[in-house]
C-alpha angles and dihedrals in degrees: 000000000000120000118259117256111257115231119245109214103256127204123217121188096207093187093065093036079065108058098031088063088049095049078050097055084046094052083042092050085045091055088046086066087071099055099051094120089059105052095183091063104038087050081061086050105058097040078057085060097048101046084053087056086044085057091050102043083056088054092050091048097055095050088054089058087056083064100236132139134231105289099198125354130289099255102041088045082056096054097041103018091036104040103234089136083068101042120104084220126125085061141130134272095253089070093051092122095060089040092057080038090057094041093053098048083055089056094049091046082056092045099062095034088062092046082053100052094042087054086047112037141072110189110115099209094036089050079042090061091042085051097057085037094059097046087050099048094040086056088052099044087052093058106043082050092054077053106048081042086072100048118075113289099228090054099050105044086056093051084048100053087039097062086039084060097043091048092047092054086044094060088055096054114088131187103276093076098056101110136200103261091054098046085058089051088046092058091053097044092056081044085061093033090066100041090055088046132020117218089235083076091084096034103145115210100190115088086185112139098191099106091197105050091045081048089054091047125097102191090047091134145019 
């Protein structure tokens, strides 16, 4: 019998888990827009775009039980904590193909972080959440790649492997070197973010707390 893995202590910064997961359901909603001449995807799509503000809406949650207060406001934590200074959203239809690239790799980065937490953590609700979270990226991982199945394979391999390279440098960058001049074009570009989409689009009106039961309902959200 081999011996059981021991767990490493693992530290998760709910606040930018949070934000990251609703950047992520705004990025999701942009890419619905192009499929509005095929509603059964585009339905997909958008329940896509909810589940990644559920998520967000657990992680937030759980930042508020730690008993901390909002560090920096909500657009500007989109746009830093999030990473929408680094999304290729908002874009045009004829790059439909990197977009869905960029969205899978995503997936499949969440993916693996959540493998990593559940191996690390024991907590019971936090390992319940991760739970609901996997089922739901592995969904969304399934159906960008029966899309990406459809579009020519060199293309997008490239696209895929792009969007692999450019998250991986993005990870290495911190905060120190956030300089002026793009903290000044971040600030535009959350000015634009929240033209294109109120923040009343991912409005939850369930209070429920029971992950698994909001999980199971279909009309979790409106």
């Amino acid at each position: 019998m081999r011996p059981s893995k021991k767990k490493k202590k693992i530290e998760l910064d709910w606040f930018k888990l949070c934000f990251t997961e609703y950047a992520s359901g705004i990025e999701v909603f942009h890419a619905a827009l192009f499929f509005k001449n095929d509603k059964n995807s585009q339905k997909r799509i958008l329940d896509h775009a909810l589940d990644e503000y559920r998520h967000s809406q657990y992680f937030y949650n759980l930042y508020k039980e730690e008993g901390k207060i909002e560090k920096i406001s909500s657009p500007h934590a989109l746009v830093n904590y999030g990473g929408l200074s680094k999304s290729p959203f908002p874009c045009s239809k004829e790059k439909l193909t990197s977009i869905c690239s960029y969205l899978y790799i995503g997936e499949i980065r969440a993916i693996e972080f959540g493998k990593k937490v559940k191996e690390n953590c024991e907590d019971n609700n936090i390992l319940s959440i991760f739970e609901i979270i996997d089922k739901d990226e592995n969904n969304h991982a399934a159906g960008l790649k029966k899309f990406l199945d459809k579009q020519n394979k060199f293309s997008v391999f490239t696209k895929v492997k792009l969007s692999a390279i450019k998250f991986y440098f993005s990870d290495r960058k911190t905060a120190k070197l956030v300089s002026k001049l793009q903290h000044k074009a971040e600030r535009f570009f959350t000015r634009l973010i929240f033209k294109i989409f109120p923040a009343s689009i991912f409005e939850v009106n369930s209070s429920s707390d029971n992950f698994e039961s909001v999980f199971n309902n279909k009309n979790r959200m409106s």
